[in-house]
N, CA, C, O and CB atoms as a CASP TS submission, in Angstrom:
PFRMAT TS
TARGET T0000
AUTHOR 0000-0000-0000
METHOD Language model
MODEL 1
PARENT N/A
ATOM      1  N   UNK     1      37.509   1.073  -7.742  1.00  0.00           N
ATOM      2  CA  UNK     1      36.445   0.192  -8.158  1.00  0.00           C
ATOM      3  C   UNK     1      35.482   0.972  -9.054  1.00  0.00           C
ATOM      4  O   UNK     1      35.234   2.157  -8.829  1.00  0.00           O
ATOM      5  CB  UNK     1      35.712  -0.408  -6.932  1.00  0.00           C
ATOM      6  N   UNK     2      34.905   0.246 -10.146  1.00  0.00           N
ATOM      7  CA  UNK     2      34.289   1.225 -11.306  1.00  0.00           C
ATOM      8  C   UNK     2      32.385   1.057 -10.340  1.00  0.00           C
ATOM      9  O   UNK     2      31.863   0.283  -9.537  1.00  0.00           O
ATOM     10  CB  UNK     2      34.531   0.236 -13.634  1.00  0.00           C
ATOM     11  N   UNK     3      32.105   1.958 -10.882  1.00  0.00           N
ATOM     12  CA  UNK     3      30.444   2.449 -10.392  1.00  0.00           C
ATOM     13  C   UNK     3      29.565   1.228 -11.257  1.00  0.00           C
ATOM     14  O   UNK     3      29.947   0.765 -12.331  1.00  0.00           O
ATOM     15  CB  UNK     3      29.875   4.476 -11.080  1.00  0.00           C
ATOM     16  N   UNK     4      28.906   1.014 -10.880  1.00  0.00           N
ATOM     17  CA  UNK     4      28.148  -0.336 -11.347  1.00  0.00           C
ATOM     18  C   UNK     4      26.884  -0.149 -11.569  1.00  0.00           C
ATOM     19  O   UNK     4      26.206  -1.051 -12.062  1.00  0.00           O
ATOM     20  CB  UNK     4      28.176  -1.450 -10.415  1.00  0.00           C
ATOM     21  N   UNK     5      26.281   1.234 -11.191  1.00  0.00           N
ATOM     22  CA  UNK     5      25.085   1.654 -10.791  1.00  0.00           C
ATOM     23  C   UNK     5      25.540   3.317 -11.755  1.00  0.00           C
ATOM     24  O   UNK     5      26.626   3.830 -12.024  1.00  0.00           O
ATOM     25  CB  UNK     5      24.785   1.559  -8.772  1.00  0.00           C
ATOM     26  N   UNK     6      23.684   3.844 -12.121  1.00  0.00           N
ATOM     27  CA  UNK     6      23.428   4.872 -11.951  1.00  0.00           C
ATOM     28  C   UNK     6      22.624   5.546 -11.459  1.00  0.00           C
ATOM     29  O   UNK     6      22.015   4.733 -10.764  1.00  0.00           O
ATOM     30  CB  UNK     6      23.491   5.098 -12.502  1.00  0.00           C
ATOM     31  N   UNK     7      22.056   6.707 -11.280  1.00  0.00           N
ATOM     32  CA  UNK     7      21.333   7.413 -10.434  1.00  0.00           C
ATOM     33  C   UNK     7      19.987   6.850 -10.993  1.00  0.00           C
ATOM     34  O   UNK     7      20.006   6.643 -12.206  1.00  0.00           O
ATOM     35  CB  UNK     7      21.602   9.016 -10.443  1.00  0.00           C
ATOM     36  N   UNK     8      19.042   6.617 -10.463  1.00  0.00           N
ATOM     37  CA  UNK     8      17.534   6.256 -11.116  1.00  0.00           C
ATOM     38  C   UNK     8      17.271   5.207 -11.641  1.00  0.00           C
ATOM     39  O   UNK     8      16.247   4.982 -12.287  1.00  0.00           O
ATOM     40  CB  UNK     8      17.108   6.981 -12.070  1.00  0.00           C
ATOM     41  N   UNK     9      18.595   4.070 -11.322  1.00  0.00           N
ATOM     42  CA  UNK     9      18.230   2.461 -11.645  1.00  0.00           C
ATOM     43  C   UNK     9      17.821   2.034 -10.376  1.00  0.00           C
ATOM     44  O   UNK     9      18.105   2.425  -9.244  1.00  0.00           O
ATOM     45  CB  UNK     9      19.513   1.431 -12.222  1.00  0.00           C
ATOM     46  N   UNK    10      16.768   0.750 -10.999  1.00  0.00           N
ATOM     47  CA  UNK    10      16.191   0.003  -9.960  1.00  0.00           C
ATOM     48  C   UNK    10      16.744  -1.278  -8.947  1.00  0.00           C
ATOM     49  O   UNK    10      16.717  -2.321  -9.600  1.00  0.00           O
ATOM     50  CB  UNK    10      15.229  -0.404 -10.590  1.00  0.00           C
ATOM     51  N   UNK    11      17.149  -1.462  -7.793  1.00  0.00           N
ATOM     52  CA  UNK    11      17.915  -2.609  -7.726  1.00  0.00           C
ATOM     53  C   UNK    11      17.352  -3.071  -6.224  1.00  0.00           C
ATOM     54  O   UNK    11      16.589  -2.402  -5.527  1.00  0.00           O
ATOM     55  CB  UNK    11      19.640  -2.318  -7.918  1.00  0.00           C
ATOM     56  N   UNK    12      17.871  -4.281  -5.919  1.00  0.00           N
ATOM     57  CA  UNK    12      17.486  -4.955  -4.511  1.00  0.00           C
ATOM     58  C   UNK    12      18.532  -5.628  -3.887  1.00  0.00           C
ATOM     59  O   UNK    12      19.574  -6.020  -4.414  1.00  0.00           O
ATOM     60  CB  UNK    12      16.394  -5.973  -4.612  1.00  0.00           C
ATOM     61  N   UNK    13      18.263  -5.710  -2.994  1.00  0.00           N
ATOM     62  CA  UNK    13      19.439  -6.812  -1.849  1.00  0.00           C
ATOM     63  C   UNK    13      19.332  -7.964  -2.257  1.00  0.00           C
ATOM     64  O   UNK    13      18.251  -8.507  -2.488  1.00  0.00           O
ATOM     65  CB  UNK    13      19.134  -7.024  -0.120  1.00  0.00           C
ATOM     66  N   UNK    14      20.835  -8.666  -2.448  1.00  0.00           N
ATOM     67  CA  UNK    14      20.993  -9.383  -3.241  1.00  0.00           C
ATOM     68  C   UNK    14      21.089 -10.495  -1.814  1.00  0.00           C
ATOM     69  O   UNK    14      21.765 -10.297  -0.805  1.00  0.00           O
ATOM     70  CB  UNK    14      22.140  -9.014  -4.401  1.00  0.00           C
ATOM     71  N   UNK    15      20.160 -11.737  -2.110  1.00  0.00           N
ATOM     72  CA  UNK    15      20.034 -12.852  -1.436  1.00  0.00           C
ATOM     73  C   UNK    15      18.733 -12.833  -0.569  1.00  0.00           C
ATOM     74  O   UNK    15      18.288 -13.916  -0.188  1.00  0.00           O
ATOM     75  CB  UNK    15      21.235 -13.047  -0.675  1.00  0.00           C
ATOM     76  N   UNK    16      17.880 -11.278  -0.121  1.00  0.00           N
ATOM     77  CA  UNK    16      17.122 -11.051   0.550  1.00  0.00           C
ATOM     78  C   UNK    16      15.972 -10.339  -0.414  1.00  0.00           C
ATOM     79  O   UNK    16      16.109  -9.358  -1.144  1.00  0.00           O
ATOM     80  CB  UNK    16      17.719 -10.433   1.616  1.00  0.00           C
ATOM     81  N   UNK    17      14.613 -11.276  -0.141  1.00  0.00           N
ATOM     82  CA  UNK    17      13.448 -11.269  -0.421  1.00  0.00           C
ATOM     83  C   UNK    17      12.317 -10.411  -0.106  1.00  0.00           C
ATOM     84  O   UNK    17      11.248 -10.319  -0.709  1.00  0.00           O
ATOM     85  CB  UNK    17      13.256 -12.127  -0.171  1.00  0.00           C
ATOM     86  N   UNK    18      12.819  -9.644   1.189  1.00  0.00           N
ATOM     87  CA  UNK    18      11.836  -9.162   2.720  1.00  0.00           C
ATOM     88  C   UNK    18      11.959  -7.305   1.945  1.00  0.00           C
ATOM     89  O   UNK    18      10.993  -6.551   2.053  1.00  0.00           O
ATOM     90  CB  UNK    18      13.086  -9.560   5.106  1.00  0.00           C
ATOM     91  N   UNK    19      12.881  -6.986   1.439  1.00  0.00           N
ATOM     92  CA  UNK    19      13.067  -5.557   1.340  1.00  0.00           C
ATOM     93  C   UNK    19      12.655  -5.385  -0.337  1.00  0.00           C
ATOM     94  O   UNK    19      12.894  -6.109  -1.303  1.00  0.00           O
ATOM     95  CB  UNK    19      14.782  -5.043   1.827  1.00  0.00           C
ATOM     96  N   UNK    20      11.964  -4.151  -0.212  1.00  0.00           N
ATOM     97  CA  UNK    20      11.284  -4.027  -1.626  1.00  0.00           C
ATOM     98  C   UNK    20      12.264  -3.382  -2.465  1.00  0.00           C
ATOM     99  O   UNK    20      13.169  -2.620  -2.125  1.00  0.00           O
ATOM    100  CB  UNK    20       9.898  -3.164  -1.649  1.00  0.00           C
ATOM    101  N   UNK    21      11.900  -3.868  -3.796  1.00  0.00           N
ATOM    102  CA  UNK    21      12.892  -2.932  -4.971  1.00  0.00           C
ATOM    103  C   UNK    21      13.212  -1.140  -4.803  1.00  0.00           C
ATOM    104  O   UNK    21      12.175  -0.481  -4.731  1.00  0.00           O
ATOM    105  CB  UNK    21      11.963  -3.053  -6.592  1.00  0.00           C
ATOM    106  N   UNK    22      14.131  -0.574  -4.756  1.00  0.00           N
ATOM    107  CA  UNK    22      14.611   0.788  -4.398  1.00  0.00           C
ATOM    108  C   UNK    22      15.313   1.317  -5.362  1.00  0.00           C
ATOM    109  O   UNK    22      15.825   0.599  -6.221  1.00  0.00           O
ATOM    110  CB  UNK    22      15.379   0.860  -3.264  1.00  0.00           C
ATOM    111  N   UNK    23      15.396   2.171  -5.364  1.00  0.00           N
ATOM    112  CA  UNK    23      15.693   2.904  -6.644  1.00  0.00           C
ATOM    113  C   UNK    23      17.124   3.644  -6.184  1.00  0.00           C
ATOM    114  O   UNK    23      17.275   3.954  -5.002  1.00  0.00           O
ATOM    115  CB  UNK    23      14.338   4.067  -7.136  1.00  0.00           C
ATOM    116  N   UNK    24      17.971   3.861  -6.989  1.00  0.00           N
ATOM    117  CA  UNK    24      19.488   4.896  -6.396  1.00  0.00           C
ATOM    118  C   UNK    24      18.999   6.057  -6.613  1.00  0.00           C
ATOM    119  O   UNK    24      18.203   6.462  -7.461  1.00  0.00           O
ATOM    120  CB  UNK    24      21.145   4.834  -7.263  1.00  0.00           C
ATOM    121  N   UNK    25      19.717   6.719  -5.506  1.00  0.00           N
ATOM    122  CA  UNK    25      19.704   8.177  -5.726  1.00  0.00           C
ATOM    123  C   UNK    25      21.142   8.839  -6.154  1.00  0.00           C
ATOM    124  O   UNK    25      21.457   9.851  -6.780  1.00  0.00           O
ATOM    125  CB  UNK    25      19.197   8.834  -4.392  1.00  0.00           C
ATOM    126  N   UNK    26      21.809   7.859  -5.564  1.00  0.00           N
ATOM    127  CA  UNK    26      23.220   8.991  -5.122  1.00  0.00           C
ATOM    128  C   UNK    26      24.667   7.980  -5.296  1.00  0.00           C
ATOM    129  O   UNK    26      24.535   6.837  -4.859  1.00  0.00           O
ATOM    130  CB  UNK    26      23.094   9.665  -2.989  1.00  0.00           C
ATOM    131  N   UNK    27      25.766   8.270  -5.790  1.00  0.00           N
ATOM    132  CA  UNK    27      27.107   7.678  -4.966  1.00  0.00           C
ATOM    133  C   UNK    27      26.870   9.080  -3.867  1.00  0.00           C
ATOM    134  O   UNK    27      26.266  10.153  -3.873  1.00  0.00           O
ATOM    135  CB  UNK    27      29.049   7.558  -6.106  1.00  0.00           C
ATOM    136  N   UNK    28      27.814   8.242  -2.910  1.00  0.00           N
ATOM    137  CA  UNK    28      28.206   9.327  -1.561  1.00  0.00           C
ATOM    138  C   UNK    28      29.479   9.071  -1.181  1.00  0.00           C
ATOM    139  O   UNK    28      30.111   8.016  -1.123  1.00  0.00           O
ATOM    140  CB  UNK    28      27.298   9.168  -0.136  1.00  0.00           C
ATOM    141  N   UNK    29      29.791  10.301  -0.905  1.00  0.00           N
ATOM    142  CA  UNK    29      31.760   9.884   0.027  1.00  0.00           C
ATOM    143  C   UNK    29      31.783   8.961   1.135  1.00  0.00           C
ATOM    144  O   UNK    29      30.662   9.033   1.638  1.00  0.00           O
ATOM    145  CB  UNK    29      32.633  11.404   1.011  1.00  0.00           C
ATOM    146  N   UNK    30      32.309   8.338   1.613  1.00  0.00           N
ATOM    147  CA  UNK    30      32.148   7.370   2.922  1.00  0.00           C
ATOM    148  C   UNK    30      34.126   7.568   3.140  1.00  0.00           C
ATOM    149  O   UNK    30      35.132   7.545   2.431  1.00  0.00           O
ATOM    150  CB  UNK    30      31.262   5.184   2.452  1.00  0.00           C
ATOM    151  N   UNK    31      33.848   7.706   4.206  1.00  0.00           N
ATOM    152  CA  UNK    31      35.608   7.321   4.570  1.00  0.00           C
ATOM    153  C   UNK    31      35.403   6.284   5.426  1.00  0.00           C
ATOM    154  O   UNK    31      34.566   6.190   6.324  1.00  0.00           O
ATOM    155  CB  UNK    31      36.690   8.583   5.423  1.00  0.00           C
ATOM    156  N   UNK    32      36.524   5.249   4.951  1.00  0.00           N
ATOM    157  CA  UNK    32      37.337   4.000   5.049  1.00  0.00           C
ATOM    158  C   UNK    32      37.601   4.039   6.349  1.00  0.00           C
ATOM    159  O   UNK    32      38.261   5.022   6.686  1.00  0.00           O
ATOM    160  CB  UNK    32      38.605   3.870   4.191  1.00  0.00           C
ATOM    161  N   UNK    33      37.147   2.900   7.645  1.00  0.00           N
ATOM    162  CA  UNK    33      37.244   3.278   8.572  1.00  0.00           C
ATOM    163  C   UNK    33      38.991   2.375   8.883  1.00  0.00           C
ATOM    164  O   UNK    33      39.626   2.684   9.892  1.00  0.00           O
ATOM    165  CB  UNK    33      35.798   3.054   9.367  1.00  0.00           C
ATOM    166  N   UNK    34      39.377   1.644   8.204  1.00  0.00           N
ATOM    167  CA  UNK    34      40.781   0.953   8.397  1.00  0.00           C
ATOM    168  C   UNK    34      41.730   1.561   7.809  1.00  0.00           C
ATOM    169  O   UNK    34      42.778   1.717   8.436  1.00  0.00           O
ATOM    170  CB  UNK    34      40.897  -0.354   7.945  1.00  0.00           C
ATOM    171  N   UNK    35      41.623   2.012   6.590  1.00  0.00           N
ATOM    172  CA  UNK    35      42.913   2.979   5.931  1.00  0.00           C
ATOM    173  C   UNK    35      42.727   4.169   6.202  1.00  0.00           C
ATOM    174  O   UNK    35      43.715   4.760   6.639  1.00  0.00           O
ATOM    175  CB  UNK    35      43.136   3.017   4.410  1.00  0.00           C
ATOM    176  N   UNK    36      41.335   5.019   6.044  1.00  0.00           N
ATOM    177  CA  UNK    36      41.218   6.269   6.341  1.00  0.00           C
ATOM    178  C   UNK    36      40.810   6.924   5.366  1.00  0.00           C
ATOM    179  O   UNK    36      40.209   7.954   5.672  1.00  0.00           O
ATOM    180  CB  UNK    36      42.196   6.762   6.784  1.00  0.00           C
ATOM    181  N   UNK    37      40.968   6.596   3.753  1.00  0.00           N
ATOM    182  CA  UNK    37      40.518   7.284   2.538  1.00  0.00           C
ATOM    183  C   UNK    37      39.511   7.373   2.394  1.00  0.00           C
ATOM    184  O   UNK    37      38.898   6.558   3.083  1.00  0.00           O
ATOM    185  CB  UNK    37      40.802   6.951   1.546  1.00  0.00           C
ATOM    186  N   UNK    38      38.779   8.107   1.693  1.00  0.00           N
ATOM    187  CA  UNK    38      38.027   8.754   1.507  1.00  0.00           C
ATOM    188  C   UNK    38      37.246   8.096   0.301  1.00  0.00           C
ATOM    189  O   UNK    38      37.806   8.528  -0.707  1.00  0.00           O
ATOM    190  CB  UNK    38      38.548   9.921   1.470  1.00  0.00           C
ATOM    191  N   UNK    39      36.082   7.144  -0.119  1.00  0.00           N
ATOM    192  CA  UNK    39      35.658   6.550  -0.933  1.00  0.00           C
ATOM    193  C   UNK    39      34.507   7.115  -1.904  1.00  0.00           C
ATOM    194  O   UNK    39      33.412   7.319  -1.379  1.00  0.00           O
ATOM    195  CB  UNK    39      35.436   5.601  -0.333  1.00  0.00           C
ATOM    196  N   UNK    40      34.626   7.324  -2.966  1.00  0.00           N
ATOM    197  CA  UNK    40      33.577   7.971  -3.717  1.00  0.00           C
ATOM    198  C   UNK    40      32.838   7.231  -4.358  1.00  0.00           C
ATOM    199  O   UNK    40      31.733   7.550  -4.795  1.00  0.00           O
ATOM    200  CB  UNK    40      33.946   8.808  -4.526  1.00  0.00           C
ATOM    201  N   UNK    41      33.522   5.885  -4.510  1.00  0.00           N
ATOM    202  CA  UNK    41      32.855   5.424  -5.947  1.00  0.00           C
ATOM    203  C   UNK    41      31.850   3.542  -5.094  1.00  0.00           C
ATOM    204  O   UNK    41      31.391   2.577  -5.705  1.00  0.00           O
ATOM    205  CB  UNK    41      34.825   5.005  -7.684  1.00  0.00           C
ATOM    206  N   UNK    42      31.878   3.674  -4.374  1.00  0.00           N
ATOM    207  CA  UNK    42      31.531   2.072  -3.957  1.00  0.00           C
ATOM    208  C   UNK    42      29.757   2.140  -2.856  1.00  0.00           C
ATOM    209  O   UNK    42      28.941   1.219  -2.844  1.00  0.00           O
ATOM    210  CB  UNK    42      33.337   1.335  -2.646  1.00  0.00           C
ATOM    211  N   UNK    43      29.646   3.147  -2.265  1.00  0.00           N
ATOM    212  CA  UNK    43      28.602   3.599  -1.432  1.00  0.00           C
ATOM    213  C   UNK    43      27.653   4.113  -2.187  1.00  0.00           C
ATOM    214  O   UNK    43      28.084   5.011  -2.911  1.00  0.00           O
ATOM    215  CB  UNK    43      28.970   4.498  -0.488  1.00  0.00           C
ATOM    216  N   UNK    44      25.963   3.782  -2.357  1.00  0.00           N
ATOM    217  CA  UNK    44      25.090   4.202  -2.718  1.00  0.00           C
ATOM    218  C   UNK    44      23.995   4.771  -1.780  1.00  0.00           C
ATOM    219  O   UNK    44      23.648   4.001  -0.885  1.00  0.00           O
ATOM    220  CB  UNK    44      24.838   3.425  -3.408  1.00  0.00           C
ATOM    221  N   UNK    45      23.440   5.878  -1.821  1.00  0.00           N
ATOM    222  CA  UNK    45      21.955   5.882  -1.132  1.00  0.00           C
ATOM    223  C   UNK    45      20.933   5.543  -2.022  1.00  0.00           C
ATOM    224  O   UNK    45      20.819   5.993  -3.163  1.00  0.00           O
ATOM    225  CB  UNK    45      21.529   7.250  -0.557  1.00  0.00           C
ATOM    226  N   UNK    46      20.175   4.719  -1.465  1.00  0.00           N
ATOM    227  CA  UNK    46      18.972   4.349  -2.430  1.00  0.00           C
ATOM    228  C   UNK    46      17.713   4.585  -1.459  1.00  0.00           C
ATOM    229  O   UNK    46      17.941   5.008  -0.326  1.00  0.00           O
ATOM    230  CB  UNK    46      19.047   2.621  -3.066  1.00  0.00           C
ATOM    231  N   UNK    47      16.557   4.359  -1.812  1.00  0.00           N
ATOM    232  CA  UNK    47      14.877   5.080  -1.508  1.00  0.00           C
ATOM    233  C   UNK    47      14.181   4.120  -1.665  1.00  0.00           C
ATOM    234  O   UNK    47      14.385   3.425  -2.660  1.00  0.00           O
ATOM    235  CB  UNK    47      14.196   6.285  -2.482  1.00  0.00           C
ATOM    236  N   UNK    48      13.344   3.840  -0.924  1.00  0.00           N
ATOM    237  CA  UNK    48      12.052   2.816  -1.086  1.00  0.00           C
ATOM    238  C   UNK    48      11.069   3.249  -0.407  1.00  0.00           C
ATOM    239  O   UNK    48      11.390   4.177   0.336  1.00  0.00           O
ATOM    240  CB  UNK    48      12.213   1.396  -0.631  1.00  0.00           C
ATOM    241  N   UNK    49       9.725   2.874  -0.354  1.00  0.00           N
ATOM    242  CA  UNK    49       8.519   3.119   0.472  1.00  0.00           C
ATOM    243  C   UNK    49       7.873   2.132   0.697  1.00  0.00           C
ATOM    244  O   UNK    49       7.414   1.278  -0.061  1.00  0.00           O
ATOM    245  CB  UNK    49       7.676   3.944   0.035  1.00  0.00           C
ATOM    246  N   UNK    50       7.818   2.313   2.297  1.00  0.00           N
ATOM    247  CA  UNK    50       6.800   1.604   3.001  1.00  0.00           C
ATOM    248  C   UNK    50       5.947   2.110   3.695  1.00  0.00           C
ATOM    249  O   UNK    50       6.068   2.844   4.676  1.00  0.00           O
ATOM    250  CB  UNK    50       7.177   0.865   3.679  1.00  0.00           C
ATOM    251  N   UNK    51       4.627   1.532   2.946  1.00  0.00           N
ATOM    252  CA  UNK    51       3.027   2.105   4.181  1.00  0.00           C
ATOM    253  C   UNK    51       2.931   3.514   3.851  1.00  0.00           C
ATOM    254  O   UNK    51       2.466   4.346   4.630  1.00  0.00           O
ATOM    255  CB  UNK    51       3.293   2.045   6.343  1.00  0.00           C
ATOM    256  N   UNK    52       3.476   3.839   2.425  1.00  0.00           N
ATOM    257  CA  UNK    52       3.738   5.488   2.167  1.00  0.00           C
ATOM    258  C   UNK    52       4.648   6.115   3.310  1.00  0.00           C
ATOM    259  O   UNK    52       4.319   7.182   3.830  1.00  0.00           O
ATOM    260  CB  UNK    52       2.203   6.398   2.181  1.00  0.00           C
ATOM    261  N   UNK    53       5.278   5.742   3.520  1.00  0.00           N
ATOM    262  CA  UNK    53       5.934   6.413   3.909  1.00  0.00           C
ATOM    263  C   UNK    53       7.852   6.316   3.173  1.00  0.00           C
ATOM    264  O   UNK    53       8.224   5.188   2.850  1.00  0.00           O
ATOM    265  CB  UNK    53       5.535   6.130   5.315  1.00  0.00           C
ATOM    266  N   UNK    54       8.646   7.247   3.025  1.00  0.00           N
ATOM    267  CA  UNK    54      10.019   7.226   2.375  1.00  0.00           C
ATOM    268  C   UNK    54      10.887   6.579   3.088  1.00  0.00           C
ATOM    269  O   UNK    54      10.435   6.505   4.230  1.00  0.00           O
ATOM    270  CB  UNK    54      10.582   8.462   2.128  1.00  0.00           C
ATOM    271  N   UNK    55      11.959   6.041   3.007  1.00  0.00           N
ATOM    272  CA  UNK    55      12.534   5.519   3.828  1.00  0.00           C
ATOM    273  C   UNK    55      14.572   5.614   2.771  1.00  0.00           C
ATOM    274  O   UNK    55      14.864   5.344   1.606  1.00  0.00           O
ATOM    275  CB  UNK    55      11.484   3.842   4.213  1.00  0.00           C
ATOM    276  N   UNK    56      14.909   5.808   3.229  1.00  0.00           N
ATOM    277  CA  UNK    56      16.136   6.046   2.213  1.00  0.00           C
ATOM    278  C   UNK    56      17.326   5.146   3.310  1.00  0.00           C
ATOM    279  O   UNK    56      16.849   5.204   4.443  1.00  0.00           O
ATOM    280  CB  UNK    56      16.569   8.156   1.851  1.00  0.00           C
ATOM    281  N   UNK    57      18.951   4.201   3.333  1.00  0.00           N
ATOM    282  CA  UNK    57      19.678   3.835   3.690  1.00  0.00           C
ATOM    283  C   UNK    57      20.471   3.370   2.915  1.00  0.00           C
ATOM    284  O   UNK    57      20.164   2.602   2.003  1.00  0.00           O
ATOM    285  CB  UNK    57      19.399   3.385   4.340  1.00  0.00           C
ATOM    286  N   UNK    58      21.999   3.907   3.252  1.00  0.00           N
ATOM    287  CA  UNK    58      23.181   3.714   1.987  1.00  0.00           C
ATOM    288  C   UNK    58      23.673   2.031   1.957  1.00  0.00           C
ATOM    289  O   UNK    58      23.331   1.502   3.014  1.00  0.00           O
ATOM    290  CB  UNK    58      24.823   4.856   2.389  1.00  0.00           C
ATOM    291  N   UNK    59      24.151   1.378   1.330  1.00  0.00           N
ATOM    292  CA  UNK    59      24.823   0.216   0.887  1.00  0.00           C
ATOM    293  C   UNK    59      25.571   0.141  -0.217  1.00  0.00           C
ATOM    294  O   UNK    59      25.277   0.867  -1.167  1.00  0.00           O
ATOM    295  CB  UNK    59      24.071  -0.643   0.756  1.00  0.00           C
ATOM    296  N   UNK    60      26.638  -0.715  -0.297  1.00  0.00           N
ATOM    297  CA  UNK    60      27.793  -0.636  -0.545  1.00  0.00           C
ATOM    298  C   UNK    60      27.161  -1.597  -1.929  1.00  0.00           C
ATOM    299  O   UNK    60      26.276  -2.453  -1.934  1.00  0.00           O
ATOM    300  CB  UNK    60      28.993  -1.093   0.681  1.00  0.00           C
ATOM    301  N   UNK    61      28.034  -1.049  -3.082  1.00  0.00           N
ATOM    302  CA  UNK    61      26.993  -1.527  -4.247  1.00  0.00           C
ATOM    303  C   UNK    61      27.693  -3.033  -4.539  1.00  0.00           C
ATOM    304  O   UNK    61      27.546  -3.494  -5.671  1.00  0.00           O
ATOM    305  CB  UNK    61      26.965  -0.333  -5.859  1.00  0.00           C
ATOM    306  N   UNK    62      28.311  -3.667  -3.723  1.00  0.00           N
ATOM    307  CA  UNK    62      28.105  -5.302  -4.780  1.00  0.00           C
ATOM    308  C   UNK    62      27.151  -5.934  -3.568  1.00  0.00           C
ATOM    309  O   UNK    62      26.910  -7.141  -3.590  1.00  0.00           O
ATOM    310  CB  UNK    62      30.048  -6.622  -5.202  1.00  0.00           C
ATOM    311  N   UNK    63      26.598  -5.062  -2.477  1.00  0.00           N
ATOM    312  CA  UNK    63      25.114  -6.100  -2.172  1.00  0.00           C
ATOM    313  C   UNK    63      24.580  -5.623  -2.729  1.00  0.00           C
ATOM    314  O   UNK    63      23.523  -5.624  -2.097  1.00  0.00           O
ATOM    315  CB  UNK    63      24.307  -6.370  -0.961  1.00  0.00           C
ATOM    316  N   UNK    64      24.347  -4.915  -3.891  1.00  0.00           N
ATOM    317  CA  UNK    64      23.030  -4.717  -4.503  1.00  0.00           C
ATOM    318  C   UNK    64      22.951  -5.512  -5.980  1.00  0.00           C
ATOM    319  O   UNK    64      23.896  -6.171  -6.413  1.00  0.00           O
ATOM    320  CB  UNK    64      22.779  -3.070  -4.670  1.00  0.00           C
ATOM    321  N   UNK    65      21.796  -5.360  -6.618  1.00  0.00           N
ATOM    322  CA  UNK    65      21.797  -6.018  -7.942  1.00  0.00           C
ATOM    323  C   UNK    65      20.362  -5.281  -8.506  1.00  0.00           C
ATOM    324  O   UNK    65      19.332  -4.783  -8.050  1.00  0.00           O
ATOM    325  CB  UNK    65      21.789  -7.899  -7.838  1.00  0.00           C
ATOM    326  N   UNK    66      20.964  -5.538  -9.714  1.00  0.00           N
ATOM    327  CA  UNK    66      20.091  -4.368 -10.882  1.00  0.00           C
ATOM    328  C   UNK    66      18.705  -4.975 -10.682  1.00  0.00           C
ATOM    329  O   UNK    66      18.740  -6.027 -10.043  1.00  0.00           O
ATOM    330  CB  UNK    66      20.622  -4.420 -12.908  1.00  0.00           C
ATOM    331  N   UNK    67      17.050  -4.428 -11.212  1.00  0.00           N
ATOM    332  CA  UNK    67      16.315  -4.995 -11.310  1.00  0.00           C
ATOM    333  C   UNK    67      16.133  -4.670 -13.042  1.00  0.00           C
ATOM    334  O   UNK    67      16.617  -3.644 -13.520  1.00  0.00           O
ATOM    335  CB  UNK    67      15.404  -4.761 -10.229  1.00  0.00           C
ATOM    336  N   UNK    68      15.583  -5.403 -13.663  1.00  0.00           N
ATOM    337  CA  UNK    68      15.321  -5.663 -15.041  1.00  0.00           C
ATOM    338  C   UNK    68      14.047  -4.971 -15.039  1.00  0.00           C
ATOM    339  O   UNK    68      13.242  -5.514 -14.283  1.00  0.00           O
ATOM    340  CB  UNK    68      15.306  -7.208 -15.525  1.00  0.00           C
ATOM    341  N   UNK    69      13.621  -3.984 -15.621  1.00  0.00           N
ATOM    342  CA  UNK    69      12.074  -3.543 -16.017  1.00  0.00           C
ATOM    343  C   UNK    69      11.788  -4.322 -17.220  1.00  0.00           C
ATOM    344  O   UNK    69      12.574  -4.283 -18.167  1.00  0.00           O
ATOM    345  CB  UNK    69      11.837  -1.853 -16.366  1.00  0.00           C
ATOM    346  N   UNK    70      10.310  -5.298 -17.266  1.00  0.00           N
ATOM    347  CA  UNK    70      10.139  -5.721 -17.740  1.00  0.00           C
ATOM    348  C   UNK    70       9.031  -4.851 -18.741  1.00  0.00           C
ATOM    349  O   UNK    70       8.138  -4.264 -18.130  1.00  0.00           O
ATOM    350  CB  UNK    70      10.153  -6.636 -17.108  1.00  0.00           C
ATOM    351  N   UNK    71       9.041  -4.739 -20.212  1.00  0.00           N
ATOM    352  CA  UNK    71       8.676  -4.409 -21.283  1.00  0.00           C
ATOM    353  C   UNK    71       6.991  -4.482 -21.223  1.00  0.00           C
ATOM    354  O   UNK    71       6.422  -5.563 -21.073  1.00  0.00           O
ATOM    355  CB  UNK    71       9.413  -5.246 -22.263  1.00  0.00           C
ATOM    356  N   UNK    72       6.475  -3.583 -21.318  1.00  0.00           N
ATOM    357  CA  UNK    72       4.727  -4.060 -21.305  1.00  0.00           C
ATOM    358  C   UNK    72       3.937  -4.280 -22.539  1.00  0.00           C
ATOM    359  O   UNK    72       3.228  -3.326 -22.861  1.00  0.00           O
ATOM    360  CB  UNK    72       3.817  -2.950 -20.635  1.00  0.00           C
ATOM    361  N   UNK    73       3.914  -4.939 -23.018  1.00  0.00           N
ATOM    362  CA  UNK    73       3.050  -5.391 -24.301  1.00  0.00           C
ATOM    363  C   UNK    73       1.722  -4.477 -24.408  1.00  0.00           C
ATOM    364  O   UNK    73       0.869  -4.526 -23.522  1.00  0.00           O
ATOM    365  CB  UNK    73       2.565  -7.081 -24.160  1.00  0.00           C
ATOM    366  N   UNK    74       1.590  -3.646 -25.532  1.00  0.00           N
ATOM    367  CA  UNK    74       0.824  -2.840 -25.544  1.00  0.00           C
ATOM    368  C   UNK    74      -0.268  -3.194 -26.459  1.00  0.00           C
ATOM    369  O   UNK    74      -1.218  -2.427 -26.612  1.00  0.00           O
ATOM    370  CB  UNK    74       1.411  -1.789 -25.727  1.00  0.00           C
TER
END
């Protein structure tokens, strides 16, 4: 499966409102708990903050979806 994401794009859970925009950090290896292989390309860790505080948890990138930075009129 091709990478859909890069390191330092912005994206959110796709269908859910409650979790704030997070940024990627990482693909990560995950092994396949039914075949057993070893996956490089489909698992992301991404970062967000709440209440200042960091909070980082991996997801599998087609729940995620890009966020668009919108352009600031100067």
């Amino acid at each position: 499966m091709a990478k859909k994401f890069i390191p330092g794009d912005w994206v959110k859970i796709k269908r859910n409102d409650v979790r704030p925009k997070m940024e990627v950090l990482k693909y990560i290896s995950k092994k396949e708990p039914i075949f057993g292989f070893v996956n490089n390309d489909t698992y992301l860790e991404c970062v967000w903050y709440k209440n200042g505080e960091r909070r980082s948890e991996v997801f599998h990138q087609d729940r995620l979806i890009k966020q668009v930075e919108k352009a600031k009129n100067t």
